[in-house]
C-alpha positions, 0 to 999 in steps of 0.5 A: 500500500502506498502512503495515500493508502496510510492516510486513508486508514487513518481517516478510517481510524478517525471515523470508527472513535466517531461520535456519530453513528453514521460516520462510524457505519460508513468508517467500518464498511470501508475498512471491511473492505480495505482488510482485504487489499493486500499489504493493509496489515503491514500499512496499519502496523506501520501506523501502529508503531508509529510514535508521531500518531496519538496513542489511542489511533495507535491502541485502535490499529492494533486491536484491528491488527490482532484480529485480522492476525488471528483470523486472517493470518493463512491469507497473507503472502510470506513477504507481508506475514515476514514484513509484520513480524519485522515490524512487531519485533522492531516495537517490544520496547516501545515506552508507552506501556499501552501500546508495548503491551498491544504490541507483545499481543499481537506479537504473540498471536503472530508466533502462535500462527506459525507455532513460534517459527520465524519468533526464536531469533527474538526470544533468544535477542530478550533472553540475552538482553535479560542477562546483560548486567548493563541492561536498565532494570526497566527494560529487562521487566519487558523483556520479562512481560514479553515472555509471559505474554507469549507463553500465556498465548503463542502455545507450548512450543513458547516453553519448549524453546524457554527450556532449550534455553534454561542454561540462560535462565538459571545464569540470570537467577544465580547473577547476585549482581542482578536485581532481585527481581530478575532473579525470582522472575527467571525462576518463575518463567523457568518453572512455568515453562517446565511445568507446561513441557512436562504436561505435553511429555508423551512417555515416562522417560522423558518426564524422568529426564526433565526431572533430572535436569531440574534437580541438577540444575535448579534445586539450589535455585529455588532453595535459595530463593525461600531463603532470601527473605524477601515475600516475592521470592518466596513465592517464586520458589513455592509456586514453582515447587508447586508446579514441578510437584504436579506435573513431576510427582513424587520425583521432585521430593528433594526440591520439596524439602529444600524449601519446607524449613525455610518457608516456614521460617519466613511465615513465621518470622512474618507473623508480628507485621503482618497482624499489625499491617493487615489484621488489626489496621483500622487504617486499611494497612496494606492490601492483605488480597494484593497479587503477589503479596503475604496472601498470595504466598499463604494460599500458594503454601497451603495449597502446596501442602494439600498436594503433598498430603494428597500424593501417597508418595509424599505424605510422610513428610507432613505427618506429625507437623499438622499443629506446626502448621497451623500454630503458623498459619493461625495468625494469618487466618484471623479476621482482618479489619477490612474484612470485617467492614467489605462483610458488613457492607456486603453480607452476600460476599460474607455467606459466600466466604462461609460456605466457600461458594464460589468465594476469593481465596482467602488464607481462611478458606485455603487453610481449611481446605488444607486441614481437610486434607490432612484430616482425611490423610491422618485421621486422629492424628489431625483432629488431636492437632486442630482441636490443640491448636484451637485451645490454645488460641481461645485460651490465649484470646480469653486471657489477654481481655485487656487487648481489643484485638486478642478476641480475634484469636477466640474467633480462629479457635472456634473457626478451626474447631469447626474445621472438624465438626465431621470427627466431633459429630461422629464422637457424638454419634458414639457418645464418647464426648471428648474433653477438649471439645467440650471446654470449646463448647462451653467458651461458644456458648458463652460468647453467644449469649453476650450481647456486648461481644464482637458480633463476629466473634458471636457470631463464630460461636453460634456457627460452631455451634450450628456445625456441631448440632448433633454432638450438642444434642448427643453431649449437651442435651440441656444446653440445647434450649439456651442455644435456641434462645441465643439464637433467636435473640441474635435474630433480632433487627437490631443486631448486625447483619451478619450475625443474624444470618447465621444466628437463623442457621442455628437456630433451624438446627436447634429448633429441630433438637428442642422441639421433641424435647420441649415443645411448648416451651419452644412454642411460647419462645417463638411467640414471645421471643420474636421470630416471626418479626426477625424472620420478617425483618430478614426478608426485608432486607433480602428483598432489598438486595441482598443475595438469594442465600439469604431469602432461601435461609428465612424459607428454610427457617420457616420451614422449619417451624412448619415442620417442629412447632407447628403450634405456633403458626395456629397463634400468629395465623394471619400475620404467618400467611402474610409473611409466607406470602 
């Protein structure tokens, strides 16, 4: 295409951002038919990368390139595919990051035409300039995000060619002169790009030998990387542990316990900030949900435990360390003030936390999945290790009452007891109480008839309470009633939100024990206690938005009236339709 042809483009490119519509038809009619013309991709990567257009003319060609490159590619003749890989590669360090960031887009969607041939030549010029000490820290995080870009979109042979070059990588990860960060990165991009080959690997030899190869060469790598105290680096070598452990096995056992002590090292020797930083910052303090930061470690290290508790293979290294891992893991799991305040602006995020439905992973629900593992792999053991653990948090925060954040420590012991409500069930079932649960019991039920408490913390008790119905009824049959009225006064419209959805939850669970045991006791709670109005109230704010959870949780409830104390209904008839209604 000519340069009258670029202009007209341009004008093209103008018309289609028009405010109106007419010009914007006739803008894309006309470009429908330009695509077609041959040397038009070449013409608008030229307009693209050109620095004198604005930068929202230049995103636009772009996103038009990207397209007719996915759709049209197989069309073009060789000289104008070579002619736009030219042009792409020439502007992978283009310093406005909008449109670096198209550009290594498209540049990817070229490679993954032609299953990266024609593109080694650049990715082997980006690993060079990573490793060159001179290069400025900036340009090697491009060349970084040119590489992540394409290994998420130009297909496996991208991890392929990354592996022939790992010699290049783990030079860059142990270069000491190099930033920190260019270190873990090459870390990450090695241990993805393992992972992906190892998944594409068709025979068992050939796993073997890539398994070799990465002991060989990266196991003090990724060793050195937990040790180096830094959050980010840290993640790296458990991300990277992790994905060689799923797709590897078994085999890569001694990568896995060269990073064990020293993560649990740095969890540890973390705690104090971060319950200063995140837990108790009524300031915001910093985001404990930030990719890349203390959470995301947490979760990937919980996660990493659950796949080795899993795999026969591997479980004998967590057995007996389940009350390690969670004396270190307790800390983080506590209730955050930012938490507290997203929860009771929004209660449906609240349930879905609770029930784990389709929640953001949270160092509490990673830890509970974690635990479940370990309950399922060690039985007894495991239960005796969470139910310790659990004492000593509730002994700690009921004794440091003079703290205003020592209840929080209360609140995770009861929330791992609830971690085992399956075992303290069953014990129920048996009639063998136990006596450690049973002093966890008696400091919930306490907590819940407090109405001056922490509404999160009430509301842990009657949760707890709620999963172990069937031990109560079994081992605390006259405690029962009281949990009903706790529960009913929890309710009540007055008191938070939260508490009053899982206040309703224990309430259908005790509702159903008591009402065979005293039925006209329960009859006259309900009428004088002010269920019907609390049940009421709870619809109405479910009708003002709040999820469906919550509407099904106030039918569930007055089902359970229907079915457990009937009487009632006979005595508010008028006021129940009307509610039913």
């Amino acid at each position: 295409m000519s340069s009258d042809c670029g202009t007209t483009l341009l004008s093209l490119l103008e018309g289609l951002t028009s405010p109106n519509a007419d010009i914007r038809r006739s803008a894309e009619g006309a470009l429908a038919k330009q695509e077609a013309l041959p040397g038009f991709l070449t013409t608008l990567c030229r307009l693209a990368v050109d620095p004198s257009q604005s930068i929202p003319m230049r995103q636009l060609a772009l996103t038009i390139v990207k397209r007719n490159v996915k759709n049209r590619w197989g069309d073009l003749a060789a000289d104008e595919q070579n002619g736009i890989r030219e042009i792409l590669a020439k502007d992978i360090f283009d310093p406005n990051s909008t449109v670096r960031k198209l550009v290594h887009a498209c540049a990817a969607q070229c490679a993954a035409q032609t299953a990266l041939q024609g593109w080694e030549h650049v990715l082997d010029s980006v690993v060079q300039t990573m490793q060159d000490p001179a290069a400025p820290r900036d340009r090697r995080a491009v060349c970084f995000d040119l590489l992540q870009v394409f290994q998420d979109e130009a297909g496996p042979e991208v991890a392929g060619h990354l592996l022939n070059l790992e010699g290049s990588l783990r030079s860059l990860a142990v270069d000491t002169s190099v930033d920190l960060v260019a270190r873990w990165k090459a870390l990450d991009l090695f241990s993805s790009s393992a992972a992906i080959v190892a998944e594409q690997a068709v025979s068992k030899s050939q796993r073997s030998e890539l398994a070799a190869g990465v002991l060989k060469g990266w196991l003090p790598v990724v060793e050195q990387m937990a040790r180096s105290g830094d959050v980010l680096a840290v993640l790296a070598a458990v991300r990277a542990v992790s994905r060689l452990l799923q797709r590897l096995g078994s085999s890569m056992k001694p990568i896995l316990d060269a990073v064990m002590d020293p993560v649990c090292e740095f969890i540890r020797n973390a705690q104090a900030q971060y319950v200063n930083l995140v837990v108790n910052s009524e300031e915001g303090g910093i985001d404990e949900e930030e990719d890349g930061g203390p959470t995301t470690l947490l979760v990937q290290f919980c996660e990493l435990l659950s796949s080795v508790v899993s795999k026969s293979k591997l479980r004998s290294i967590m057995k007996g360390k389940t009350a390690v891992v969670l004396e270190q893991l307790a800390p983080y799991c506590q209730i955050t003030e930012s938490q507290m305040a997203e929860w009771s602006d929004d209660p449906a995020t609240f349930l879905a936390n609770e029930d784990d439905d389709f929640a953001a992973l949270t160092v509490r629900l990673s830890a509970e999945g974690m635990a479940a593992e370990m309950l399922e792999a060690f039985s007894s053991e495991a239960f005796k290790a969470i139910i310790e653990v659990a004492t000593a948090l509730v002994r700690d925060g009921t004794a440091a009452s003079a703290n205003p954040y020592a209840w929080k420590k209360t609140e995770v012991g009861l929330l791992m007891t609830g971690w085992a409500c399956e075992a303290i069930n069953h014990h129920g079932e048996k009639r063998k109480p136990i006596a450690q649960v049973d002093n966890l019991v008696k400091v919930a039920a306490g907590i819940v008839g407090q109405e001056d408490s922490p509404p999160f913390l009430r509301l842990r008790g009657l949760a707890l309470l709620a999963k172990i119905s069937d031990y109560m009824k079994s081992c605390f049959t006259a405690d029962c009633y009281s949990v009903l009225q706790h529960s009913l006064q929890a309710m009540q419209p007055k008191n938070h939100i939260c508490l009053r959805l899982i206040a309703t939850r224990a309430f259908c669970q005790y509702l159903r024990i008591c009402a065979a045991q005293r039925p006209d006791e329960c009859n006259q709670l309900l009428l004088s206690g002010g269920g019907f109005q609390s049940i009421g109230s709870l619809m109405s704010w479910s009708g003002e938005g709040l999820a469906d959870e919550s509407m099904h949780l106030c039918i569930e409830a007055l089902t359970s009236i229907t079915r457990y104390s009937p009487k009632s209904i006979v005595a508010v008839s008028d006021d129940f339709l009307a509610l039913t209604m």
